[in-house]
C-alpha positions as a Markdown table, in Angstrom:
| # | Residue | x | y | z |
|---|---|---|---|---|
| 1 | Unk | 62.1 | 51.7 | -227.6 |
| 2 | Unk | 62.2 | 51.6 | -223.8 |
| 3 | Unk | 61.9 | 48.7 | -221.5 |
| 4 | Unk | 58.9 | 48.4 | -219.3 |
| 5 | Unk | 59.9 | 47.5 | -215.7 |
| 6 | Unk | 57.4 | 45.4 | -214.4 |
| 7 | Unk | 57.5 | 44.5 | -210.9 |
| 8 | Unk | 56.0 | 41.7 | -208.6 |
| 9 | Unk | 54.0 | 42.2 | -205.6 |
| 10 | Unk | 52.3 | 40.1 | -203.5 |
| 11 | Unk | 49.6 | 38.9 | -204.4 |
| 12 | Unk | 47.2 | 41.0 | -201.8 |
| 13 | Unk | 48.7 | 44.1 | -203.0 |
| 14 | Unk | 48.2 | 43.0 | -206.7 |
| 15 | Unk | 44.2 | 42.3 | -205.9 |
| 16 | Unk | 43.9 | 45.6 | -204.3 |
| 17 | Unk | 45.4 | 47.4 | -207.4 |
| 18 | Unk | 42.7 | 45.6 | -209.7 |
| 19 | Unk | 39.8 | 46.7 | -207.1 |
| 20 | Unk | 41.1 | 50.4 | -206.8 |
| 21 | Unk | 41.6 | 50.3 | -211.1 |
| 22 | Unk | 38.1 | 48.8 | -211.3 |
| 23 | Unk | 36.8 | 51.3 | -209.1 |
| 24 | Unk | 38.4 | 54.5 | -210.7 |
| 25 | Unk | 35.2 | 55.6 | -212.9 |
| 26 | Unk | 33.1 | 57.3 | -211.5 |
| 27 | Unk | 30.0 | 55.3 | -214.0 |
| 28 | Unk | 31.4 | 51.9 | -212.0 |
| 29 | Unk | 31.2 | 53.5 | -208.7 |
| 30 | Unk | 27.6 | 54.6 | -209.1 |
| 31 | Unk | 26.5 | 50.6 | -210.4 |
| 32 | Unk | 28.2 | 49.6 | -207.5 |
| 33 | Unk | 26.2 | 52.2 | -204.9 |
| 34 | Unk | 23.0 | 50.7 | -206.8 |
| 35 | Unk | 24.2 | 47.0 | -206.2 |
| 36 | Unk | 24.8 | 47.8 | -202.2 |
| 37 | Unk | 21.3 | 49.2 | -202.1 |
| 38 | Unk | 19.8 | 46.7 | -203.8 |
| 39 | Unk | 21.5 | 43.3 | -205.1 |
| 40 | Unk | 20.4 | 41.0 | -208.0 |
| 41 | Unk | 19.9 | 44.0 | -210.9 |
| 42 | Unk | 19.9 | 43.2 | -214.7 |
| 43 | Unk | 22.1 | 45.2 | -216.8 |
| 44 | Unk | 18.9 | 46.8 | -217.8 |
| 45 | Unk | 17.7 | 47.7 | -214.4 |
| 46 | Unk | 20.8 | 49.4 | -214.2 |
| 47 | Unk | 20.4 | 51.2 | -217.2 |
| 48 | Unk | 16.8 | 52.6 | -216.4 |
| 49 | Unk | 18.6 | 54.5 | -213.6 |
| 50 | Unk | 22.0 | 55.3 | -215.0 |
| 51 | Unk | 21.2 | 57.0 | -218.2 |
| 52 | Unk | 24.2 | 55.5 | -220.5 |
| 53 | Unk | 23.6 | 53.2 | -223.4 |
| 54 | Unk | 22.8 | 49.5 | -222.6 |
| 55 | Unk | 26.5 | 48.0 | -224.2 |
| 56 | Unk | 28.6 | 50.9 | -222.1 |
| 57 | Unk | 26.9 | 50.1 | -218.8 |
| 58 | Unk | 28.0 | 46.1 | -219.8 |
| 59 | Unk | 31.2 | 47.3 | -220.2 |
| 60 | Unk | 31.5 | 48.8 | -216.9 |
| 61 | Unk | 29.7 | 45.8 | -215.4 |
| 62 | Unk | 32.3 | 43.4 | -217.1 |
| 63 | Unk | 35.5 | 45.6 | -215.6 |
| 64 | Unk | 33.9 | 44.8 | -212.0 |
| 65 | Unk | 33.0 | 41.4 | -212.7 |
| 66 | Unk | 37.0 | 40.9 | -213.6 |
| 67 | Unk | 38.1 | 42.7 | -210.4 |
| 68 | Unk | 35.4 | 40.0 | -208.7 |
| 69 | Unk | 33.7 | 43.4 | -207.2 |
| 70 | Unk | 30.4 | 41.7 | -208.8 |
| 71 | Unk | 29.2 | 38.6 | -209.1 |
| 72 | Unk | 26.9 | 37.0 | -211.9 |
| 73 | Unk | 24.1 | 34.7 | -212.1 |
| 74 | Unk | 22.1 | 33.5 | -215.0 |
| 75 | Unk | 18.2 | 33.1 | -214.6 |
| 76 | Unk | 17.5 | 32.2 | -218.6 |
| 77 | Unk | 18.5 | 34.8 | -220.9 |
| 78 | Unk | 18.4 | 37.4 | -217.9 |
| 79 | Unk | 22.3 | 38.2 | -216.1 |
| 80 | Unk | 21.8 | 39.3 | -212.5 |
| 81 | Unk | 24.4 | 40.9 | -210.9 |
| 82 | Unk | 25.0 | 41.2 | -207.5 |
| 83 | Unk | 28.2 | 42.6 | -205.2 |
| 84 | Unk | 30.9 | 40.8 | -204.9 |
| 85 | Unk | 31.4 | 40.8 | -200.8 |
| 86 | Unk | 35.0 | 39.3 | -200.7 |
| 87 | Unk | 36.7 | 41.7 | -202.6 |
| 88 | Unk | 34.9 | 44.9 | -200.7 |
| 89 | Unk | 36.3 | 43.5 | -197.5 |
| 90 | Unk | 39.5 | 43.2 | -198.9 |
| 91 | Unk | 39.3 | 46.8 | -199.8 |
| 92 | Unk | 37.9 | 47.5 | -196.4 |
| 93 | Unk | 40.5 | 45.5 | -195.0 |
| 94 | Unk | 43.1 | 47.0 | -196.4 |
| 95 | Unk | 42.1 | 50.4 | -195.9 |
| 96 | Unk | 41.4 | 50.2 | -192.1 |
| 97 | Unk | 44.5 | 48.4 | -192.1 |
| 98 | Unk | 46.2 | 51.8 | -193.5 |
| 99 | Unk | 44.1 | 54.0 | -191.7 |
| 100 | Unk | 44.4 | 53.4 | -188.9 |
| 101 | Unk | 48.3 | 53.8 | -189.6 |
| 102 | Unk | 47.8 | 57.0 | -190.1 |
| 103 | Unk | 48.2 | 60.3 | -187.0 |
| 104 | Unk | 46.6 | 63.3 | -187.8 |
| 105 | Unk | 46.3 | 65.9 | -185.0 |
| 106 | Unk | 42.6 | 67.6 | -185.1 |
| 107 | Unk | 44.2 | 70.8 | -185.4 |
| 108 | Unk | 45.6 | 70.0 | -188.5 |
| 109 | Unk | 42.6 | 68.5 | -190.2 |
| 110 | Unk | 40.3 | 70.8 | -193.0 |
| 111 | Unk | 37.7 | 70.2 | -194.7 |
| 112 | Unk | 35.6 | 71.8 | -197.1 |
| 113 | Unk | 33.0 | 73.1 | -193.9 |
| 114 | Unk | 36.1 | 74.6 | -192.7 |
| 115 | Unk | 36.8 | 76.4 | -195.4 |
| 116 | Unk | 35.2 | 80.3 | -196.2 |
| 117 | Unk | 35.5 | 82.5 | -199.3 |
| 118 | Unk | 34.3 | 85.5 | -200.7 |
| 119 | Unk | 31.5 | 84.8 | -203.8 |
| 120 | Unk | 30.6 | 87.3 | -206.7 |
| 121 | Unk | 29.9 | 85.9 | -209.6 |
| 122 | Unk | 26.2 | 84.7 | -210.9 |
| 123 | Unk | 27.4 | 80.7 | -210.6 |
| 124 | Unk | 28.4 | 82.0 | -207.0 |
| 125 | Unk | 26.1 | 79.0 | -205.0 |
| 126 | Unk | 28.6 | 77.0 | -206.7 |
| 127 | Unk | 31.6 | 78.1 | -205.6 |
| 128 | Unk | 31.2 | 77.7 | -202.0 |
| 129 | Unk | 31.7 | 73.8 | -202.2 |
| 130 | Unk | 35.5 | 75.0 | -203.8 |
| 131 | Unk | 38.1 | 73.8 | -201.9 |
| 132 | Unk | 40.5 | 76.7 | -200.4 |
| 133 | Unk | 44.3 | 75.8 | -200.5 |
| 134 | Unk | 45.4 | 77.4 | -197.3 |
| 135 | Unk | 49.0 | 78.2 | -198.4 |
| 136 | Unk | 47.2 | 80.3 | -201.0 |
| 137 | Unk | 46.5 | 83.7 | -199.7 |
| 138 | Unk | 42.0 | 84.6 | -200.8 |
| 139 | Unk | 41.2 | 88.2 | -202.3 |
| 140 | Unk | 40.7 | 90.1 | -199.3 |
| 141 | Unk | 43.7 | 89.2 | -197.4 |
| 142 | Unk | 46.0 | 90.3 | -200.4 |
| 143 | Unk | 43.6 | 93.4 | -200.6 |
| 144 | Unk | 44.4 | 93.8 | -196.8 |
| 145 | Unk | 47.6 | 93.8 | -197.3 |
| 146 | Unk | 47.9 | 96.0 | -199.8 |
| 147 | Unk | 45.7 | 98.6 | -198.0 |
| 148 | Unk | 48.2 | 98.2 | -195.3 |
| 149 | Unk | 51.1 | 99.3 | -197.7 |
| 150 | Unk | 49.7 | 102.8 | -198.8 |
């Protein structure tokens, strides 16, 4: 059996890796879009617009409550959850902190507007929202060349 290294960090950088984990399903990013549009839901508000069964949204909605990305309060038998503002500005925070570390020349940037591709197959409309590697070379480039060769 190995040994698993496990390593301190401070304590900031420790909270941010519990908000980032807490935030890596996509289920707990939606209940947390509903939450900033509207605060103080029931699990079963939630559930009436995410259509997942009642105990897996309360899982999700327990993994943010331990990251303290939502908070709880009890009206009778009813939970109402709400967002947990501390921890988002810690995220926020931390990630203007980083990004604004960060030099990009506009030149270099892409995005997906940027990109352009040749469609042909019947789910075509979908593949315009592909991304396009730029060291990859698309169909009609390579058929270019080739042309050129002959």
């Amino acid at each position: 059996m190995g040994i698993t290294k496990h390593l301190k960090f401070d304590k900031e950088t420790e909270e941010i890796g519990k908000i980032c984990k807490a935030l890596g399903h996509a289920t707990r990013i939606q209940i947390m879009t509903l939450l900033w549009k509207r605060n103080n839901r029931t699990c079963g508000e939630i559930v009436e617009l995410i259509p997942l069964a009642q105990s897996t949204i309360s899982k999700h909605l327990l993994e943010l409550k331990k990251a303290n990305l939502v908070t709880v309060q009890y009206d009778g038998k009813k939970t109402i959850y709400s967002v947990g503002v501390d921890n988002i500005n810690a995220l926020k925070k931390y990630f203007s902190s980083y990004l604004s570390t960060i030099e990009i020349s506009e030149e270099n940037k892409e995005t997906v507007l940027t990109t352009k591709h040749k469609v042909q197959s019947r789910n075509s409309h979908l593949k315009k929202y592909n991304y396009q590697f730029s060291h990859k070379k698309s169909k009609e480039k390579t058929e270019g060349i080739a042309e050129k060769l002959t």
